[in-house]
N, C-alpha and C positions, 0 to 999 in steps of 0.2 A: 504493500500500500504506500503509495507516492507520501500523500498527507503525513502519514507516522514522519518519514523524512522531515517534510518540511516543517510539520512541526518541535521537532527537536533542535533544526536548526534557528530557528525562531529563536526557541527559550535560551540555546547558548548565546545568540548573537544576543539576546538580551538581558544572562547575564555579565558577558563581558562589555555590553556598553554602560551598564548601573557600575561594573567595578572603575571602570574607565573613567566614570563621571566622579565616582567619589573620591579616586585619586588625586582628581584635581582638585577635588574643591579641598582638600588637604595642601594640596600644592599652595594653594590664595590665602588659606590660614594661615601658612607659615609663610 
């Protein structure tokens, strides 16, 4: 099933763009 795919790709790409975002906004604190 294609779907299962795409949706696992989904949930990584989102969560390394949440970790991505929170790096930075670490980044502005410091």
């Amino acid at each position: 099933k294609p779907e299962v795919g795409h949706s696992i790709a989904r949930k990584t790409t989102g969560c390394v763009y949440a970790t991505t975002v929170e790096e930075l906004q670490h980044d502005i604190i410091k």
